[in-house]
N, C-alpha and C positions, 0 to 999 in steps of 0.2 A: 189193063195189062201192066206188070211191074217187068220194065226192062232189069236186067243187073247195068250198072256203064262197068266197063274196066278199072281198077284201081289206078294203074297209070296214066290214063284221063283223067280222071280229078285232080292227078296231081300234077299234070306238065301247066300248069297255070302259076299253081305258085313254087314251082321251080322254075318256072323260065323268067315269073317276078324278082326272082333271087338272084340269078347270077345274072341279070339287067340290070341292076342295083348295085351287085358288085363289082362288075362290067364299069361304072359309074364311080364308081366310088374308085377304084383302081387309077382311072383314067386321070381324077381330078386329083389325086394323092402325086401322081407322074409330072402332070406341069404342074401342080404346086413346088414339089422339088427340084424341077429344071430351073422354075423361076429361083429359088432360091438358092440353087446352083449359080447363075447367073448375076444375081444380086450378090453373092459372095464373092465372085471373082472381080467386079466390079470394084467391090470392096476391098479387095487388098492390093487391086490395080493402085485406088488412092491412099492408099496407105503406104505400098512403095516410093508412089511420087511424094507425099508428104516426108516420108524416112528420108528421100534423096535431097529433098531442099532443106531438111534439118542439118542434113549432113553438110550443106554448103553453105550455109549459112554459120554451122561453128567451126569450118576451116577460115572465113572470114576474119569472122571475130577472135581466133588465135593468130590469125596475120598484125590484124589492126594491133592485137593486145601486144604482140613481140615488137611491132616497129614501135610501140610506143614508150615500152620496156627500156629498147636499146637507145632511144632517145634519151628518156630517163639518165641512164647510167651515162650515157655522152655528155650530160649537161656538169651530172654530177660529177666526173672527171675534169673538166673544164674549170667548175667554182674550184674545188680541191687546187687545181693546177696554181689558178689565178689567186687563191689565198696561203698558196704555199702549203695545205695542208697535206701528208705523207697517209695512204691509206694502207694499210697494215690488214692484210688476208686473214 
């Protein structure tokens, strides 16, 4: 005896193989990009704090560089003064 089977039995196998696979593939594409959602925001977490310690670090160094500036020119006022010499703008 030769049954017929249905065409759609034969085929729910490797259709329900199919979108199991992409069922899969979908899921793993989803946390891969959370993760790297995550690792980016991380990432410019430290890259903010690095911009905000650069930033305070060259208000520093224009403190240091101005008092040392003004020192500077105090000294040089001083010799000038002490050797009589007239400074002309």
């Amino acid at each position: 005896m030769n049954q017929s089977v249905p065409l759609w039995t034969t085929l729910i196998a490797p259709v329900a193989t199919l979108l199991g696979t992409m069922l899969v593939v979908i899921l793993g594409v989803y946390l891969q990009n959370r993760s790297m959602e995550r690792l980016g925001e991380r990432l410019s977490a430290q890259i903010d704090a690095l911009r905000a310690e650069l930033k305070q670090q060259l208000a520093e160094l224009e403190l240091r560089l101005t008092k040392q500036i003004m020192e500077l020119a105090h000294r040089v006022e001083r010799l000038e003064e002490a050797r009589g010499l007239i400074r002309t703008p």
